[in-house]
C-alpha positions as CSV (number, residue, x, y, z in Angstrom):
1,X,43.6,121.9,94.1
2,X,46.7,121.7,96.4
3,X,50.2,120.9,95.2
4,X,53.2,120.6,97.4
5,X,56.4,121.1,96.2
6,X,59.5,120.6,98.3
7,X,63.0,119.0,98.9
8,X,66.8,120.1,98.5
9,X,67.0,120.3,95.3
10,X,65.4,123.6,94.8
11,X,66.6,123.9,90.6
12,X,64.1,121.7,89.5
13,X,61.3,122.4,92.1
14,X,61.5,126.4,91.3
15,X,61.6,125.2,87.3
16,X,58.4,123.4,88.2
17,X,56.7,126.4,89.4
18,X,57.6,128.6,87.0
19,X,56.3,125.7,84.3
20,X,53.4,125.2,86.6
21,X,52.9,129.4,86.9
22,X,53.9,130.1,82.9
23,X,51.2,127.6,82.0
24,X,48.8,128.6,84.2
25,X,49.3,132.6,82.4
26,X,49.2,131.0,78.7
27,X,46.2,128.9,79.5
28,X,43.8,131.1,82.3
29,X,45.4,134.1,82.9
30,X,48.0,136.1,80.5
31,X,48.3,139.3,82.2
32,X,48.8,137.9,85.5
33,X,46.0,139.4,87.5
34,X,45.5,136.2,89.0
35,X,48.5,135.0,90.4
36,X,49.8,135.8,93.7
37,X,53.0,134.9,94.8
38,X,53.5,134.9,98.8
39,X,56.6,135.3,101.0
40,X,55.2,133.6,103.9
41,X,58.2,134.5,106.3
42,X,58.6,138.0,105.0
43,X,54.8,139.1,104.5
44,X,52.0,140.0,107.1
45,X,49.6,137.0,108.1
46,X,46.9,139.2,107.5
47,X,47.7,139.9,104.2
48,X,48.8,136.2,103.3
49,X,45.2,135.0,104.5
50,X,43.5,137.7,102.9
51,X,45.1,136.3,99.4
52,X,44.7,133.0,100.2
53,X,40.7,133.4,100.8
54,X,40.3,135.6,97.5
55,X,38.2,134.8,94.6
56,X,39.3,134.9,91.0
57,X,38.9,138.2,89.3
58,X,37.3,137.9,86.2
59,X,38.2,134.6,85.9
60,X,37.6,130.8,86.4
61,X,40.8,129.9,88.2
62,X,43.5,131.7,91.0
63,X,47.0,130.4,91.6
64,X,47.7,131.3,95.1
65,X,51.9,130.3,95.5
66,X,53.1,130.3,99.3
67,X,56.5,129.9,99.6
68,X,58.4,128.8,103.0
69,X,55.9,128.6,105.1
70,X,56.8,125.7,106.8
71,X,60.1,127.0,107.5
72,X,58.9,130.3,108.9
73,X,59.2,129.3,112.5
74,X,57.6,132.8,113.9
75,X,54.3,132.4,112.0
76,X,53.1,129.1,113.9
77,X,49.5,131.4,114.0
78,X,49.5,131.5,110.4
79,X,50.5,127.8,110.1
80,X,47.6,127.1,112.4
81,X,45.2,128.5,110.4
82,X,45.8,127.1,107.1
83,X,46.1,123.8,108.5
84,X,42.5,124.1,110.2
85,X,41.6,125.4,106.4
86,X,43.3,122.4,105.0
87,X,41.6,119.8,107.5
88,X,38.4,121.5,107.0
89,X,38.4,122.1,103.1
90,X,37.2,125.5,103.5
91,X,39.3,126.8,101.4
92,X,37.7,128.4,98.1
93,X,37.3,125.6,95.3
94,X,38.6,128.1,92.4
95,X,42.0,128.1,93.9
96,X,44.9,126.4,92.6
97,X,47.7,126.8,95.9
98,X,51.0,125.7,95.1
99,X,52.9,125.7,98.7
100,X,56.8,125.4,98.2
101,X,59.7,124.6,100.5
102,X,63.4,124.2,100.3
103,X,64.1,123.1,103.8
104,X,61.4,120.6,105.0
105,X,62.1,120.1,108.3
106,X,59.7,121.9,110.3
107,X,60.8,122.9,114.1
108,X,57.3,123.2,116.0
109,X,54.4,120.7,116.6
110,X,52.2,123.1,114.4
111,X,54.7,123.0,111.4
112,X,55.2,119.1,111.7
113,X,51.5,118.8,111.9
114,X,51.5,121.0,108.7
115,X,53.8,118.7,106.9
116,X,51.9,115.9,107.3
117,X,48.7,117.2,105.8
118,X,50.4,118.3,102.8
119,X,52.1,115.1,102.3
120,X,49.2,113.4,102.3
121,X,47.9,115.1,98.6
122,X,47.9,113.3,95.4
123,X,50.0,116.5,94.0
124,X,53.0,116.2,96.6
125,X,56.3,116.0,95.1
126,X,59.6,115.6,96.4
127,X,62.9,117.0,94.2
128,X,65.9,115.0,95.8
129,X,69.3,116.1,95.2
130,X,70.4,113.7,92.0
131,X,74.2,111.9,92.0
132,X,75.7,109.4,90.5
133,X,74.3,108.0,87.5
134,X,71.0,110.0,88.0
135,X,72.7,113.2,87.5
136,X,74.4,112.0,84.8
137,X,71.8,111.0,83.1
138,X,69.9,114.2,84.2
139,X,73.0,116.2,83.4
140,X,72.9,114.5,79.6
141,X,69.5,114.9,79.2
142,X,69.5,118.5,79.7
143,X,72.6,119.2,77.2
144,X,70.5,117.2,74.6
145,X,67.2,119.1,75.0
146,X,69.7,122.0,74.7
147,X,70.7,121.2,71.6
148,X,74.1,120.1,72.5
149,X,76.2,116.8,72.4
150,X,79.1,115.6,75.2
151,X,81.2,113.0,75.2
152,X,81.2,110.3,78.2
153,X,84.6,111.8,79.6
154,X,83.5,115.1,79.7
155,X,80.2,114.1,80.9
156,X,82.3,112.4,84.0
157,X,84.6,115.1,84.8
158,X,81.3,117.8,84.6
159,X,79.4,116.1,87.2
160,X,82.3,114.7,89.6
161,X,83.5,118.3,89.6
162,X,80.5,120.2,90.1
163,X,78.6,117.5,92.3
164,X,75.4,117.8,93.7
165,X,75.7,121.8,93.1
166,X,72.5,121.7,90.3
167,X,72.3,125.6,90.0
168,X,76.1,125.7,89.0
169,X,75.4,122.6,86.3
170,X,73.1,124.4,84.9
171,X,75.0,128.1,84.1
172,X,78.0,125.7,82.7
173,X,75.9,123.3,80.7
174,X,74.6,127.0,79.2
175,X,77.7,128.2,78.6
176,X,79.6,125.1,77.8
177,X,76.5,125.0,74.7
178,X,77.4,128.5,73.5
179,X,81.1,128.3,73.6
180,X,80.7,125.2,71.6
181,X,78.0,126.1,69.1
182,X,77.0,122.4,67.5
183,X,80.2,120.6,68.2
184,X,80.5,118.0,70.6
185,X,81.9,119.3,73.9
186,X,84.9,117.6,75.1
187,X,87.4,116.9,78.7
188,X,89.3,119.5,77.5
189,X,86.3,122.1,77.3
190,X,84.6,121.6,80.7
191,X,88.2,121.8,82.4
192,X,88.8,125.4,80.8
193,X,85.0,126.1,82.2
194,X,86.0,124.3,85.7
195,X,89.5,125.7,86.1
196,X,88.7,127.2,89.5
197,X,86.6,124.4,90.5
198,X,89.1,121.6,90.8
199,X,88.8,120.1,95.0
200,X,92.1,121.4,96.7
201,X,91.1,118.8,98.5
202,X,92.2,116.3,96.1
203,X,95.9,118.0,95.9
204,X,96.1,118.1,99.5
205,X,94.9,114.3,99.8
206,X,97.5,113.3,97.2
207,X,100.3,114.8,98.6
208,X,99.7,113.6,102.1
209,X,99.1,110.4,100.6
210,X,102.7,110.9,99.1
211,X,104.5,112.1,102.1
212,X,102.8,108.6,104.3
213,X,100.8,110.9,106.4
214,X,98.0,107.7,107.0
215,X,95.8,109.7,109.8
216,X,95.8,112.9,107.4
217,X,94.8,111.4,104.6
218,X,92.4,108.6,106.5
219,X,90.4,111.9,108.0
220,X,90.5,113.8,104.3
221,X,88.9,110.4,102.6
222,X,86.1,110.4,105.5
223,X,85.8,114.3,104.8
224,X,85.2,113.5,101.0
225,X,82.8,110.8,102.4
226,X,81.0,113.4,104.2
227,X,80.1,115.8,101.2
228,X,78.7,112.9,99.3
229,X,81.9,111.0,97.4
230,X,82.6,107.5,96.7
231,X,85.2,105.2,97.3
232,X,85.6,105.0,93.5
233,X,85.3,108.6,92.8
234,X,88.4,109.7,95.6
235,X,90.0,106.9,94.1
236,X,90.0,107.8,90.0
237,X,90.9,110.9,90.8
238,X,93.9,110.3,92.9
239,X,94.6,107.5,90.2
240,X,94.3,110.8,88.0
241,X,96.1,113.0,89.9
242,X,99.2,110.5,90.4
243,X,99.2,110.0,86.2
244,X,99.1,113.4,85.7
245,X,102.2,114.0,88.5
246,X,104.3,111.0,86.9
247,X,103.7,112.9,83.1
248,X,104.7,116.3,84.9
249,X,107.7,114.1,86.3
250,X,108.8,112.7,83.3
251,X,109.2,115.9,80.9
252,X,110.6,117.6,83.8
253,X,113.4,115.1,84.5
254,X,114.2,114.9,80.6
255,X,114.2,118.7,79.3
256,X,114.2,120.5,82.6
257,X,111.2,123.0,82.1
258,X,109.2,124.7,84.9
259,X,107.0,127.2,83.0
260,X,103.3,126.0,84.0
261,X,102.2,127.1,80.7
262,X,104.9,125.2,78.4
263,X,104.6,122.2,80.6
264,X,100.5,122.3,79.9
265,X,100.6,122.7,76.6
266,X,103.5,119.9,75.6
267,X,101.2,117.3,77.9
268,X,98.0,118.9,76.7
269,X,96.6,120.0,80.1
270,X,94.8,122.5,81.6
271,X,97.3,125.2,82.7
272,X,95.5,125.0,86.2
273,X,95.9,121.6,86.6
274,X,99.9,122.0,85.9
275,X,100.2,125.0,88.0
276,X,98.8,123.3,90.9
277,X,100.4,120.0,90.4
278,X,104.2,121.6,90.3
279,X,105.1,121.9,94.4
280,X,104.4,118.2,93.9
281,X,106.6,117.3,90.8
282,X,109.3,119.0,92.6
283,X,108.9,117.3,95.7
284,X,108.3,113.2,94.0
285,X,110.6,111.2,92.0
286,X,109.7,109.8,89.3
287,X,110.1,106.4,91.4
288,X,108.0,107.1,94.0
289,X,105.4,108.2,91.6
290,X,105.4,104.8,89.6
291,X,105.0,102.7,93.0
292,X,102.2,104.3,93.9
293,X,100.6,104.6,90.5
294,X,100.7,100.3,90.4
295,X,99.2,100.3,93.5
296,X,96.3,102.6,92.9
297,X,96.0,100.5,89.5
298,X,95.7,97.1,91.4
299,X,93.2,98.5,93.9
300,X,91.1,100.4,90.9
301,X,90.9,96.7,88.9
302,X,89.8,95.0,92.0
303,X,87.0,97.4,92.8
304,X,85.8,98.0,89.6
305,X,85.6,93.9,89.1
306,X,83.5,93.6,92.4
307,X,86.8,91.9,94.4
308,X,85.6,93.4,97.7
309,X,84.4,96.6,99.3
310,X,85.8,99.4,97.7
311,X,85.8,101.8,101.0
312,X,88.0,98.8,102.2
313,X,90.3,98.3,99.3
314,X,90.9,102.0,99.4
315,X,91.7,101.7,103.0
316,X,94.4,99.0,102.6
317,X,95.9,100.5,99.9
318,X,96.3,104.0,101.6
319,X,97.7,101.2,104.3
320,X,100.2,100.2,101.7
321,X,101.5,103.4,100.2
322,X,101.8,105.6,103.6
323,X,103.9,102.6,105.5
């Protein structure tokens, strides 16, 4: 049997193997004897072929587990090989091989050539990188089977924040769980977990949006683009920001206070958030602040009732607020 596991998102193709390699122990083999778990880029070719022709010991079955072979450019010989093994089925028939690989995108003829033949068995399976509602959902699903509960704001602010970064998710879903015990986990949780993972990009965009710097903040929304964002996402959370920098505005114009910590916890925010939102509150009146805030309100109804293309409306009003 020959499975092929691969893609960028390398969380849930390494929690496939070790399903695929625990069941394999609890079902064939509990001490282990035959597994073998090969480095191709790192080991010997001899030695890597030698385990790959073996024969269970004292068993049916042999889980042979090569790992970025694909990727190892200096082993094209080895490559070679297993391919002619592949094409020719040589390979022994008591053998489960599990190949794996983060970066498919082989480099030499020999490696592309390799690709294809494993992309052509029935037990290939590609792990994209989830966003939008997919990791959401994925993101839900995993607190659940966890034996937690989050609320839809939470849920939101978790996976903006994090993004497409699965192997941080899943150390804060863990610790948002314990922290939490049985209770639901709120906004107001994941921001103390996420404190130092707020975008400076997002301040930085805001205030040049503020200060009418149009070609800096027209090249910061394409960089946002870039790493995966949406028109709606940089939006809601400049919309965000701006509410936040208008409550910051307000209770600093009326009692006069500057401590970080007093402002956050009169507003109920994160101390973070207020600490790095006070250059700003000091630089914007309160004015200002409520003419952009309509603006970014008009735009958010529009794309959120389908009245045109949302990388366009956020284009026109960053046309608006910086002229």
């Amino acid at each position: 049997m020959i499975i092929f596991l691969y893609g960028p998102d390398t969380f849930r193709s390494r929690r496939q193997l070790k399903k695929m390699i625990n069941k394999f122990k609890q079902e064939r083999d509990p001490q282990g004897f035959n597994i073998s778990i090969l480095n191709c880029a790192q080991e010997k070719n001899n030695q890597i072929l030698e385990q790959i022709l073996a024969t269970p010991f004292l068993a049916e079955k042999r889980m042979v587990i090569l790992e970025n072979l694909l990727s190892a450019t200096k082993k094209t010989d080895l490559q070679e090989k297993i391919l002619e093994y592949l094409e020719a089925k040589s390979l022994p028939k008591e053998n489960i091989y599990i190949f794996w690989e983060s970066d498919c995108k082989p480099k030499t003829n020999v490696s592309k050539n390799l690709l294809s033949r494993l992309l052509q068995e029935k037990y290939a399976q590609k792990f994209e990188i989830y966003k939008g509602t997919k990791l959401s959902a994925w993101v839900n699903q995993e607190i659940q089977e966890r034996g937690g509960k989050i609320s839809p704001q939470a849920l939101e602010y978790l996976v903006k924040n994090i993004a497409n970064d699965i192997w941080k998710l899943n150390s804060i879903i863990d610790q948002l769980i314990s922290y939490k015990l049985e209770k639901e986990i709120e906004l107001k949780d994941v921001e103390l977990f996420l404190d130092e993972k707020i975008d400076d990009n997002i301040f930085n965009l805001v205030d040049a949006l503020i200060a009418g710097q149009s070609k800096k903040v027209y090249q910061m929304i394409r960089e946002q683009y870039r790493i995966g964002e949406n028109p709606q996402f940089i939006l809601s959370m400049i919309l965000r920001q701006i509410k936040i920098l208008l409550e910051l505005r307000d209770l600093y114009d009326r009692e006069d206070i500057l401590s970080s910590d007093l402002l956050a916890k009169k507003l109920n925010l994160h101390p973070f958030v207020v600490k790095k939102s006070l250059p700003f509150v000091k630089k914007y009146n309160q004015n200002k602040l409520k003419n952009i805030y309509h603006k970014l309100l008009e735009i958010d109804i529009k794309t959120k009732t389908g009245q045109g293309d949302q990388s366009m409306l956020l284009d026109i009003l960053v046309g608006k607020i910086t002229s």
